[in-house]
mmCIF file of the N, C-alpha and C atoms, coordinates in Angstrom:
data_MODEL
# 
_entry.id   MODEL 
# 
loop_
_atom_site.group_PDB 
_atom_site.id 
_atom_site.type_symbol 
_atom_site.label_atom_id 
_atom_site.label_alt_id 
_atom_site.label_comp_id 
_atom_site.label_asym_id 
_atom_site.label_entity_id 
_atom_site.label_seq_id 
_atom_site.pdbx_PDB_ins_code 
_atom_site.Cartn_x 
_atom_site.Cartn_y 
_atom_site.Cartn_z 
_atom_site.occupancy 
_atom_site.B_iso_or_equiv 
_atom_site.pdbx_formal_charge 
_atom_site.auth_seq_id 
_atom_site.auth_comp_id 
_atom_site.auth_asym_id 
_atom_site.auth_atom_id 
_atom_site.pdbx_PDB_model_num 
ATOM 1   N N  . UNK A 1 1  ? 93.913  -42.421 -39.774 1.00 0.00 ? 1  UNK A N  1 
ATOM 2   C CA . UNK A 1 1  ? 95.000  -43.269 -39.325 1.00 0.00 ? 1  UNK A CA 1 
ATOM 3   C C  . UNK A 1 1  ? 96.153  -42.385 -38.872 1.00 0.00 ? 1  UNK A C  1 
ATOM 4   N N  . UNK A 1 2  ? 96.789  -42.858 -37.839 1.00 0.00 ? 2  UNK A N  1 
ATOM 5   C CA . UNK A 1 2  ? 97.744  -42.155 -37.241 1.00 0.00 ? 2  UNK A CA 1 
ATOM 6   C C  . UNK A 1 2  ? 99.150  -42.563 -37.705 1.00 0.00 ? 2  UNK A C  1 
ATOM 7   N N  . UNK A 1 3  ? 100.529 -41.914 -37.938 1.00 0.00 ? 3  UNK A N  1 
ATOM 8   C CA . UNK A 1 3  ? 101.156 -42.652 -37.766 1.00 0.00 ? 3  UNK A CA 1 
ATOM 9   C C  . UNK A 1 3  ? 102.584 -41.795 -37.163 1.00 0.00 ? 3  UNK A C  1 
ATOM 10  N N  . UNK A 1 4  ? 103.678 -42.122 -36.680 1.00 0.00 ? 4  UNK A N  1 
ATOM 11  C CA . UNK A 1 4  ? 104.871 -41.623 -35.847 1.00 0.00 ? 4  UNK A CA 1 
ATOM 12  C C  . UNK A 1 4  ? 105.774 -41.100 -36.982 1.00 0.00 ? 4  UNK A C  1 
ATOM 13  N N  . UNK A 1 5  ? 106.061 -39.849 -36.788 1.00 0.00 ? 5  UNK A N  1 
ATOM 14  C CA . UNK A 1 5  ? 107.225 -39.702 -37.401 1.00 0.00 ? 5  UNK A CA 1 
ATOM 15  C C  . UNK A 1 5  ? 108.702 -38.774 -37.267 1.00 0.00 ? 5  UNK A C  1 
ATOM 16  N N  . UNK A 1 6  ? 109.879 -39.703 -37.308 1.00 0.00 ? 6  UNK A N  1 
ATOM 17  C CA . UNK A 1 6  ? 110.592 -39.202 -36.735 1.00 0.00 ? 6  UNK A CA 1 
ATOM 18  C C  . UNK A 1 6  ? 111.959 -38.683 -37.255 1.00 0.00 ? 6  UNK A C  1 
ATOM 19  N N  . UNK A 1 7  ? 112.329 -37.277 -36.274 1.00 0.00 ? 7  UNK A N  1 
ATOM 20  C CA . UNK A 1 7  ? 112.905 -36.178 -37.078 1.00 0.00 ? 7  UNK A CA 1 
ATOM 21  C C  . UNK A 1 7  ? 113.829 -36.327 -36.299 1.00 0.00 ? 7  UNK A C  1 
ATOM 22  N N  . UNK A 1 8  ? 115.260 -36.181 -37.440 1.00 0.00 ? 8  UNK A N  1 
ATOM 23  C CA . UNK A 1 8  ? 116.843 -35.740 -36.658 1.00 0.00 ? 8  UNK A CA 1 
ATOM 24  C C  . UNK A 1 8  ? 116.492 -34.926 -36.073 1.00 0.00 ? 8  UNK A C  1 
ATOM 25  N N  . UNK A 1 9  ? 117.394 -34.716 -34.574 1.00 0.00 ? 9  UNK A N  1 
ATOM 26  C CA . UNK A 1 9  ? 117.426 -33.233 -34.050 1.00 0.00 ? 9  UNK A CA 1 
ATOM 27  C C  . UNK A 1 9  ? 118.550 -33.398 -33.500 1.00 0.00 ? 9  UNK A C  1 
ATOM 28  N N  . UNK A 1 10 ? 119.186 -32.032 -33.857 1.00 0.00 ? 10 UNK A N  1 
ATOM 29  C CA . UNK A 1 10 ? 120.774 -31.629 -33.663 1.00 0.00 ? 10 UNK A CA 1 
ATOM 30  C C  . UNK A 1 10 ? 121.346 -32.096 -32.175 1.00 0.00 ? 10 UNK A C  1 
ATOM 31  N N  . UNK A 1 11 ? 120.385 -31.981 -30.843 1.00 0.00 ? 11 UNK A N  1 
ATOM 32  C CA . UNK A 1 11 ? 120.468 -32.165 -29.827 1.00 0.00 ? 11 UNK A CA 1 
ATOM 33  C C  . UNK A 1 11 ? 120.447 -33.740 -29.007 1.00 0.00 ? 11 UNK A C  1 
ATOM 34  N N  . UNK A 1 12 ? 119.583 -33.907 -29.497 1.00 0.00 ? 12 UNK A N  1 
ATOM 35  C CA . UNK A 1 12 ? 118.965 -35.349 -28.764 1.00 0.00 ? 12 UNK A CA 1 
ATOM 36  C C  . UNK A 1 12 ? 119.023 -36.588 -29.734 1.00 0.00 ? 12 UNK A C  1 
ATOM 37  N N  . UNK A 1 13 ? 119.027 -36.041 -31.102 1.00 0.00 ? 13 UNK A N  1 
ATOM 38  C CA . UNK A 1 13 ? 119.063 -37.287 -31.706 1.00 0.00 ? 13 UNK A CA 1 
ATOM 39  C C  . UNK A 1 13 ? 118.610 -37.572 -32.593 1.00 0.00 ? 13 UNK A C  1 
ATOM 40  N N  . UNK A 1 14 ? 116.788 -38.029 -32.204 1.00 0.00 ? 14 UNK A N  1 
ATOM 41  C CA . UNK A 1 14 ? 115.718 -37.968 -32.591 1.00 0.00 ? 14 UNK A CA 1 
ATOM 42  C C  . UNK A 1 14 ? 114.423 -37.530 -32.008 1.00 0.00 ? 14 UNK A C  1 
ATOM 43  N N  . UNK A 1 15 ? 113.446 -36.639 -32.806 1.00 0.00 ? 15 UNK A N  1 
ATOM 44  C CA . UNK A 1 15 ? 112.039 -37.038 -32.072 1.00 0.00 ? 15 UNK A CA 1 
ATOM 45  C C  . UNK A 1 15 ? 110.952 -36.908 -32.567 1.00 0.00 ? 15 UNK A C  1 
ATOM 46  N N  . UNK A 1 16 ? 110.153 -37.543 -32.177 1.00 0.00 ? 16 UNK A N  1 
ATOM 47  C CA . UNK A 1 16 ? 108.991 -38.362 -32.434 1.00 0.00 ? 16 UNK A CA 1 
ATOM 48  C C  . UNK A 1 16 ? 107.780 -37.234 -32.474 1.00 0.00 ? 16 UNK A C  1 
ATOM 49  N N  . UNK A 1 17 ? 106.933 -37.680 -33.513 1.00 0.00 ? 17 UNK A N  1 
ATOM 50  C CA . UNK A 1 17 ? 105.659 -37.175 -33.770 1.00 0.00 ? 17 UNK A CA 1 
ATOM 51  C C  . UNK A 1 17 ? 104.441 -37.683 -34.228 1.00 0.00 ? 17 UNK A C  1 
ATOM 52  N N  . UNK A 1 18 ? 103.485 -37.546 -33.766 1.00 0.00 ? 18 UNK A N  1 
ATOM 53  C CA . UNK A 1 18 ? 102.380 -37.742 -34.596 1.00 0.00 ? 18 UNK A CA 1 
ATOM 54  C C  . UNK A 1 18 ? 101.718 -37.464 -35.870 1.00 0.00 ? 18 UNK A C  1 
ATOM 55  N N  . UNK A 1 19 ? 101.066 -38.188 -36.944 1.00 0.00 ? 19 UNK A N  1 
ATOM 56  C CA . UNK A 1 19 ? 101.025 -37.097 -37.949 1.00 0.00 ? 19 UNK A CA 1 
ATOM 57  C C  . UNK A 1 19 ? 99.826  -38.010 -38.285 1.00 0.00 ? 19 UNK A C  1 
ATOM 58  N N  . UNK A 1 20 ? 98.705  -37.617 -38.752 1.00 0.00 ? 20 UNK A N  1 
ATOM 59  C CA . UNK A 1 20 ? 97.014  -38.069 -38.665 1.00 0.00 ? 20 UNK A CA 1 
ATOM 60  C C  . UNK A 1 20 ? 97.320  -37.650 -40.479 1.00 0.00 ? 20 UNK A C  1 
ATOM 61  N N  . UNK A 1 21 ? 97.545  -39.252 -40.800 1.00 0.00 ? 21 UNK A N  1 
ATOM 62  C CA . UNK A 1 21 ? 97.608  -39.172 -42.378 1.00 0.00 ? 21 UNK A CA 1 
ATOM 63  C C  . UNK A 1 21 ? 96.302  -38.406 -43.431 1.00 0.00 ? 21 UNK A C  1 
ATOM 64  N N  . UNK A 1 22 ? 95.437  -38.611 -42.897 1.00 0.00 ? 22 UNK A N  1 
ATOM 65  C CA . UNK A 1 22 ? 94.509  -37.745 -43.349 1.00 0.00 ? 22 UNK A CA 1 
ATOM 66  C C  . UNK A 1 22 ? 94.793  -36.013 -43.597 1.00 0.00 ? 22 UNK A C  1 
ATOM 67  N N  . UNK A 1 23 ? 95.601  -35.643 -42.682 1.00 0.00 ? 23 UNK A N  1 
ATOM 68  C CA . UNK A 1 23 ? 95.892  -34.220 -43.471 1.00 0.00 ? 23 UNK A CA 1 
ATOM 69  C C  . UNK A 1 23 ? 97.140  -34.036 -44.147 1.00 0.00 ? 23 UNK A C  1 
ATOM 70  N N  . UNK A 1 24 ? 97.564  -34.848 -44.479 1.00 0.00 ? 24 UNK A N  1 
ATOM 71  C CA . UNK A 1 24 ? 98.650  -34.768 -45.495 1.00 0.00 ? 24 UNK A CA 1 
ATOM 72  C C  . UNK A 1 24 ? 98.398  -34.444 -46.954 1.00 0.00 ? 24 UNK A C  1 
ATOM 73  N N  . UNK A 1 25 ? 98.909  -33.671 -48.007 1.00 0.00 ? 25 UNK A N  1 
ATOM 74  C CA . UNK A 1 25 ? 98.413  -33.906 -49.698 1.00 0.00 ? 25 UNK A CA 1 
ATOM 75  C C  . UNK A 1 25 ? 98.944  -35.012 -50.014 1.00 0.00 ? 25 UNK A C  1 
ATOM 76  N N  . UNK A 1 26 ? 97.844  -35.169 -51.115 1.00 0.00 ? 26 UNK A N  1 
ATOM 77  C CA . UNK A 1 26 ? 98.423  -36.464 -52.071 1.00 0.00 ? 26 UNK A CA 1 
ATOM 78  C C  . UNK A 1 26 ? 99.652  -36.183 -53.183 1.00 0.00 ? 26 UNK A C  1 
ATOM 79  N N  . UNK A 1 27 ? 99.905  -37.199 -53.270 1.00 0.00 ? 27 UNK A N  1 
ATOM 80  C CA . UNK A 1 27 ? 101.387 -37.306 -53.666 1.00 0.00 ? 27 UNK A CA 1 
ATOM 81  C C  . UNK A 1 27 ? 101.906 -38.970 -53.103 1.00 0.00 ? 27 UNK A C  1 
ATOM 82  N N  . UNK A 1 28 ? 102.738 -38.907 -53.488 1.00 0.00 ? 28 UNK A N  1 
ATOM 83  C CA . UNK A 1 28 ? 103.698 -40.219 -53.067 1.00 0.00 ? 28 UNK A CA 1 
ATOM 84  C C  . UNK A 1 28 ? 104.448 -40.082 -52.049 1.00 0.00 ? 28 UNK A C  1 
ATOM 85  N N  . UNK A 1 29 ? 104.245 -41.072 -50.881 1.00 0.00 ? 29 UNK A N  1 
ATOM 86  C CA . UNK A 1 29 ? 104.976 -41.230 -49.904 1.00 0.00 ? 29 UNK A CA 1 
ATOM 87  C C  . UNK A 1 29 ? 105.761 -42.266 -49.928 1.00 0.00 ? 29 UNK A C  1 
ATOM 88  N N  . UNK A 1 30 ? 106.683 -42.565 -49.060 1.00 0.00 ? 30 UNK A N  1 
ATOM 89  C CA . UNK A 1 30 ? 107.669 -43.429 -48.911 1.00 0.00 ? 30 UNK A CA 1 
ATOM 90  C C  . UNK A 1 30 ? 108.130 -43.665 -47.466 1.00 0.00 ? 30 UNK A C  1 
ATOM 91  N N  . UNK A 1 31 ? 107.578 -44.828 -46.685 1.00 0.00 ? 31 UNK A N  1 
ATOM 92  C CA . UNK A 1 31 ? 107.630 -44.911 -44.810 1.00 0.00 ? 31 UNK A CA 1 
ATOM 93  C C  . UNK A 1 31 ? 108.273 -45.781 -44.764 1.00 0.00 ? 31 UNK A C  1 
ATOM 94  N N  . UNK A 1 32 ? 109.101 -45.414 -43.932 1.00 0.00 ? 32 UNK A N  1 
ATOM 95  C CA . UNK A 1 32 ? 110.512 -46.196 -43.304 1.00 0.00 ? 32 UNK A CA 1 
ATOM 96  C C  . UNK A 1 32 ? 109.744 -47.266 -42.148 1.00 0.00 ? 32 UNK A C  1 
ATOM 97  N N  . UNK A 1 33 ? 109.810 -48.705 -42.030 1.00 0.00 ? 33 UNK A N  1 
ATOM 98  C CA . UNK A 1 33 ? 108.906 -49.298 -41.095 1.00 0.00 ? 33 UNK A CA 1 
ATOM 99  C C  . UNK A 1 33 ? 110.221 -50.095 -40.868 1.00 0.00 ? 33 UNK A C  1 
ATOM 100 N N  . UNK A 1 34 ? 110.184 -50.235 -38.877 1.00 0.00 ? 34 UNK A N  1 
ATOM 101 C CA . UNK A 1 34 ? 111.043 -50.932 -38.162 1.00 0.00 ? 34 UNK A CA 1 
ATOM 102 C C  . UNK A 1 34 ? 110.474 -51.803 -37.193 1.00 0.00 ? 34 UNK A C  1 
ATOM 103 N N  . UNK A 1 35 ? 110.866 -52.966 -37.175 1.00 0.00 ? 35 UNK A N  1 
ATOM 104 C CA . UNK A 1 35 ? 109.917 -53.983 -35.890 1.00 0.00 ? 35 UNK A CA 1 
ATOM 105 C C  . UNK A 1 35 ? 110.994 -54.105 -35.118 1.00 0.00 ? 35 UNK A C  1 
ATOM 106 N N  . UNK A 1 36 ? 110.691 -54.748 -33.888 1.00 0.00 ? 36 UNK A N  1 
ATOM 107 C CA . UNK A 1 36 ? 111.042 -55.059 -32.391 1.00 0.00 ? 36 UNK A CA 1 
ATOM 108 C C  . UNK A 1 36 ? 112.112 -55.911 -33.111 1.00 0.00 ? 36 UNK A C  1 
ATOM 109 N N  . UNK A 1 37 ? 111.873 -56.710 -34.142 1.00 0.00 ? 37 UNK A N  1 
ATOM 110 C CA . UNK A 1 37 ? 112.857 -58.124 -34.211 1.00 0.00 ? 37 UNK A CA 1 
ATOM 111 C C  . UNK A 1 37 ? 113.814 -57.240 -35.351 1.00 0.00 ? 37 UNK A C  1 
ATOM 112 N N  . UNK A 1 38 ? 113.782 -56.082 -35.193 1.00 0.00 ? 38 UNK A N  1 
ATOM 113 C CA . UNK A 1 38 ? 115.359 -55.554 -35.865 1.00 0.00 ? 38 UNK A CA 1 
ATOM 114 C C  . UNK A 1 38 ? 115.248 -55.831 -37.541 1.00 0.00 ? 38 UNK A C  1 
ATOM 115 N N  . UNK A 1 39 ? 114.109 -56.143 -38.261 1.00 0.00 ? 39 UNK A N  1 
ATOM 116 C CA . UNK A 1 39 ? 114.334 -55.920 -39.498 1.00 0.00 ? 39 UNK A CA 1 
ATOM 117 C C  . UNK A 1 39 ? 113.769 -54.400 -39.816 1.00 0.00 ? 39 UNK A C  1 
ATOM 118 N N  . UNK A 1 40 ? 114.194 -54.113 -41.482 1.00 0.00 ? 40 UNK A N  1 
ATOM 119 C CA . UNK A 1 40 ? 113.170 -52.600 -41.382 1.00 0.00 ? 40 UNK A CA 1 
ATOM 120 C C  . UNK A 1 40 ? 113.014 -52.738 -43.248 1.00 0.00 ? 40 UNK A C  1 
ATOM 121 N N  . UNK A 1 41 ? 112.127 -51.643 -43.215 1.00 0.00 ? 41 UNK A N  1 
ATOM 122 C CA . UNK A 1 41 ? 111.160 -52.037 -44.674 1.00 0.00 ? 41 UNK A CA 1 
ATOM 123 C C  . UNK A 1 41 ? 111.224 -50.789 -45.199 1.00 0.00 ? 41 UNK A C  1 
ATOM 124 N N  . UNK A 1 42 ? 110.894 -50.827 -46.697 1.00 0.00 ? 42 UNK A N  1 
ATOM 125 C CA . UNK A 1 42 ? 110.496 -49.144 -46.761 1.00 0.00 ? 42 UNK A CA 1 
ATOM 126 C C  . UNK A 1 42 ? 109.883 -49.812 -47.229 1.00 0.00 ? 42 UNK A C  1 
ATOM 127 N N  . UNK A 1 43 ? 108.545 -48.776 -47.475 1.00 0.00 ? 43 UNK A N  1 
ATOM 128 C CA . UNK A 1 43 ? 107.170 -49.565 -48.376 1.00 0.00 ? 43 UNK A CA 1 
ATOM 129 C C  . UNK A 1 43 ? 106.984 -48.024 -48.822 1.00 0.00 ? 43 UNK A C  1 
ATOM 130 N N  . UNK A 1 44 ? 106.517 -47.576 -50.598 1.00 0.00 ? 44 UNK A N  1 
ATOM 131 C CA . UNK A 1 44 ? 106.269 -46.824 -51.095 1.00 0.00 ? 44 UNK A CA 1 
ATOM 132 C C  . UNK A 1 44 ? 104.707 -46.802 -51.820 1.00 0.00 ? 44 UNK A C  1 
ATOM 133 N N  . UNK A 1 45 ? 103.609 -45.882 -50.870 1.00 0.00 ? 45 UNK A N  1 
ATOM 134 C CA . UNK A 1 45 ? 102.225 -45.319 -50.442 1.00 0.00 ? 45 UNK A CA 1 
ATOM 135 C C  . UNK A 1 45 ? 101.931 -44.075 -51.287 1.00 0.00 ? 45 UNK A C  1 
ATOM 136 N N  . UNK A 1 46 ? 100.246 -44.205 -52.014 1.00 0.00 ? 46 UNK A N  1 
ATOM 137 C CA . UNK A 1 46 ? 99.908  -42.697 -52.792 1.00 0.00 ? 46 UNK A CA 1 
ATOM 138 C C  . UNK A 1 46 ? 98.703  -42.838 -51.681 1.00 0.00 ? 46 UNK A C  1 
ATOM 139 N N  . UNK A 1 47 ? 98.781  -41.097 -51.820 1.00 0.00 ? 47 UNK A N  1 
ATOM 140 C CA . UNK A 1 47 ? 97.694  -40.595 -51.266 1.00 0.00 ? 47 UNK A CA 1 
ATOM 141 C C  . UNK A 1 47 ? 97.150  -39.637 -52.288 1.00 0.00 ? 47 UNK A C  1 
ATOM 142 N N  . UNK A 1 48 ? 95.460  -40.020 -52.171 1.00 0.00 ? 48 UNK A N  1 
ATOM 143 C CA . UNK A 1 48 ? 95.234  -39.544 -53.518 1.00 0.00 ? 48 UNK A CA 1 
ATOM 144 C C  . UNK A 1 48 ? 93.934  -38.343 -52.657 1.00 0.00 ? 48 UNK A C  1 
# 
């Protein structure tokens, strides 16, 4: 599974990346999720 993730940068703002959750370690994550209709979520994810 793929998912975007995105980094302050001093210049521009923000920017965007890919990151193929599969190579990440396990541990506890925590993803910031934003929809079109302007609400936003955090939802807190283990990867084991």
């Amino acid at each position: 599974m793929m998912i975007s993730k995105k980094t302050a940068n001093d210049h521009t703002g923000y920017v965007s990346e890919r990151i193929d959750v599969s190579t990440l370690p396990s541990g506890i994550y925590f993803a910031h999720i934003s929809c079109d209709c302007g609400k936003q979520l955090t939802e807190k994810f283990v990867i084991r």
